[in-house]
N, C-alpha and C positions, 0 to 999 in steps of 0.2 A: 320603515327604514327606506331611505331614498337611495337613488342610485348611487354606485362610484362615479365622482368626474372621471373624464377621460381624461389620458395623458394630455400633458400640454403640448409634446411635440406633436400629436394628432391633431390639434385644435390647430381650424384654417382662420384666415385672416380675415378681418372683419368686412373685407370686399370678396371675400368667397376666391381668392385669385390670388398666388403668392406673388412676391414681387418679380421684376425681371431678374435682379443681381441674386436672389435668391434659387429662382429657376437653375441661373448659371451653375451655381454653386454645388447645387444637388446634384447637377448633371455631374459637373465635373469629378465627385466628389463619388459619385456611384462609379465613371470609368477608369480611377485612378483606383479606387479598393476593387475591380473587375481582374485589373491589371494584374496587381499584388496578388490576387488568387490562382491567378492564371500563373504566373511566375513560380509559385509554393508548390502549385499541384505538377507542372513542369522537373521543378527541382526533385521531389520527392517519389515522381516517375524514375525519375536516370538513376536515382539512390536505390530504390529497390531493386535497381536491374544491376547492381554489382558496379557501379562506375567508380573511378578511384576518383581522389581530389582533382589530380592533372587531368584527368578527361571530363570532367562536371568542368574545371575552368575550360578548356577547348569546346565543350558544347555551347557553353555562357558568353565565350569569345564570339561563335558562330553566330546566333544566336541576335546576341549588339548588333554586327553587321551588316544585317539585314531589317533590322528595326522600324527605321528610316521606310521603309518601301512595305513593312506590315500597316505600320499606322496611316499611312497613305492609303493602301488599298480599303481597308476600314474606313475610314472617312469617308471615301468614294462608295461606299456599299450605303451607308447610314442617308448618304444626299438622296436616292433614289433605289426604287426596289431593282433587283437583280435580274437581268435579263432573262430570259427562258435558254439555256444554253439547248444549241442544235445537235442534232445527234452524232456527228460525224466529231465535231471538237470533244465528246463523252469517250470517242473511240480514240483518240488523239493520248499520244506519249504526254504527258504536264512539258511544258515549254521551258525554258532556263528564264532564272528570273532576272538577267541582264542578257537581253538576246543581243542577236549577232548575226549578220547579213554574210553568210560561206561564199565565196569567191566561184567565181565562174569555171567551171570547171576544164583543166586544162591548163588554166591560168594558174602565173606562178603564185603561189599566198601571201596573203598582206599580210596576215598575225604574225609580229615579231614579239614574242617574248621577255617581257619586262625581268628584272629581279622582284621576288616575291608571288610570280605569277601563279596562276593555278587553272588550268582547264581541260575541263570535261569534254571529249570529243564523243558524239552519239553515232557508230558505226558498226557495221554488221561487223567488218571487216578491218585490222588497221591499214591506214589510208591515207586521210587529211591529216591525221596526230603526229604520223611520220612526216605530213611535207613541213609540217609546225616545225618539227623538230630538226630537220637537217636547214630550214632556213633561219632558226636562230641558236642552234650550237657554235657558233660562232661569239658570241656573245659571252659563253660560259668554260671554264677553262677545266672542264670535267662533265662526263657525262654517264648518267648511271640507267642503266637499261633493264626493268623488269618483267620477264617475258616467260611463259612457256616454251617458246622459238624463237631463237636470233634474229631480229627484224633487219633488213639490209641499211645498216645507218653505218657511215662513213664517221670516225675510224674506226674498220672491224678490232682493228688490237691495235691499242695504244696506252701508255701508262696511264692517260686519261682517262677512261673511260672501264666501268665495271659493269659487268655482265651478273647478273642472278638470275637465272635461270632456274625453274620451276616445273616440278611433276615427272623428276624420272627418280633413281634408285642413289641417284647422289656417290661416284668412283671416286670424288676427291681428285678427279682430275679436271684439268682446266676446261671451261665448256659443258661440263657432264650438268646435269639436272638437278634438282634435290628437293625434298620434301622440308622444306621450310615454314616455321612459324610467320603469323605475322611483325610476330615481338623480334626474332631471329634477323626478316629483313631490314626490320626499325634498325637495328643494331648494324648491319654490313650499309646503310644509307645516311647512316648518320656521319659518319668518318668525310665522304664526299662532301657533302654538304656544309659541314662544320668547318670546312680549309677554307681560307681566303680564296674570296673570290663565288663560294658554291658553286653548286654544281644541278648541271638540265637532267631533270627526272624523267623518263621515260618508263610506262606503265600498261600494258595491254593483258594483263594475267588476273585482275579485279574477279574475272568469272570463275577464273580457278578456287581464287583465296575463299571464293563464297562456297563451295563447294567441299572445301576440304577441312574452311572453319566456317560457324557460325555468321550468319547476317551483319548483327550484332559485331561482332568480332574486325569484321573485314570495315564497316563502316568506321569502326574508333580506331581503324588504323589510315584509314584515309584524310581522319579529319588529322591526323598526326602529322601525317606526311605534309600536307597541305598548311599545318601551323607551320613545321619544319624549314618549309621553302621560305614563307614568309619572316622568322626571326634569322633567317643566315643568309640570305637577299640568292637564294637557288629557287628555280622555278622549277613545276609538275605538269605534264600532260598525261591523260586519260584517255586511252581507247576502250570504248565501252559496249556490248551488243546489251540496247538496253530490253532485248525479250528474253534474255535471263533471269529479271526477276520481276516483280508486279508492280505495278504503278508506285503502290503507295513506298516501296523501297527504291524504285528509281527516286522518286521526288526526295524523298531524304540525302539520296546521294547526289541528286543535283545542287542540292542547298549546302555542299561541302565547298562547293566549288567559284570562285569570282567569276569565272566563263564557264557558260555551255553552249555547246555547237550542236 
């Protein structure tokens, strides 16, 4: 009994070398089903972890947005092997992945605030987010302020402008504190936002929500807010101390965001 032939897609060409438009094709044809498994096994991560439709579409939205600058970076790894990273950039926060040159300090701030905008300020302390914010409330004819402590932003009290304040016993009276969900504030920031015109999100309390809810929790509500600014043309700023949590949760939270400082 003689052997099985071998498949025929196994059998090489009779110069022992496929062609060039054939190479292409293989190649292309491995990164394009690479991709699609990468996308499935993606999908079926966020599905197991309890996501709803609305947030599988807002991860998938995030996701697009930055596409453009994954496949880039890839391409650039594939031309040449990867450098030996130094130890001191190992120790280093991940960088935003559309940086951004901070103002000389002292100096007044150039970042004015688009509609739609969304950024992440990296500070122990808030700071820079507030000078963000008192030079482009202007801009926006509502301002919604979410805080542990009342930041000193001009107008303290105005019909404009909504105060949620966060981590006290909650009196029901104006100012008092409260133990709020994240779903609760989605709901008191949607009203602002949804009026003509929207409204400048101000947020320095990110460390509390992670604290009081889940990682998890606090990141699908970021990406919320962040969709939010964008479909009702209100913009978000972020004060952030990012040694609250670990790298690899900073960097997810960075990638919610179109700026990081």
């Amino acid at each position: 009994m003689s052997d099985p032939e071998p498949e025929p897609e196994l059998l090489s060409d009779a110069g022992g070398e496929a062609p060039a438009d054939e190479e292409y094709a293989r190649a292309y044809a491995e990164g394009f089903g690479e991709g699609i498994r990468s996308a499935l096994r993606e999908i079926v991560q966020h599905t197991s972890r309890g996501h709803t439709a609305q947030e599988l579409r807002i991860l998938a939205e995030s996701r697009l947005a930055r596409l453009a600058e994954e496949v880039e970076l890839k391409r650039k790894s594939l031309l040449a092997p990867p450098r030996r990273p130094a130890w001191n950039s190992l120790l280093r926060a991940p960088s935003g992945a559309r940086p951004w040159v901070a103002p000389v300090p002292g100096a007044a701030p150039t970042l004015r605030l688009r509609p739609g905008a969304s950024v992440l300020v990296r500070e122990e302390r808030p700071a820079r987010a507030l000078d963000f914010v008192r030079a482009s409330a202007g801009a926006f004819p509502r301002l919604v302020v979410i805080s542990t402590r009342p930041p000193e932003l001009p107008p303290a009290s105005s019909p404009g402008r909504t105060d949620i304040l966060l981590g006290g016993a909650g009196t029901g009276e104006p100012g008092s504190a409260e133990h709020l969900t994240p779903g609760e504030i989605g709901g008191r920031v949607r009203g602002p936002t949804e009026a003509p015109g929207g409204a400048l999100v101000y947020v320095d309390a990110v460390e509390y929500l992670t604290t009081e809810n889940s990682f998890e929790q606090t990141l699908r509500f970021v990406h919320w807010l962040v969709t939010q600014a964008k479909e009702t043309g209100s913009a978000v700023v972020v004060s952030f101390d990012r040694r609250s949590i670990d790298l690899k949760e900073m960097s997810r939270l960075e990638h919610a965001f179109d700026t990081v400082l």
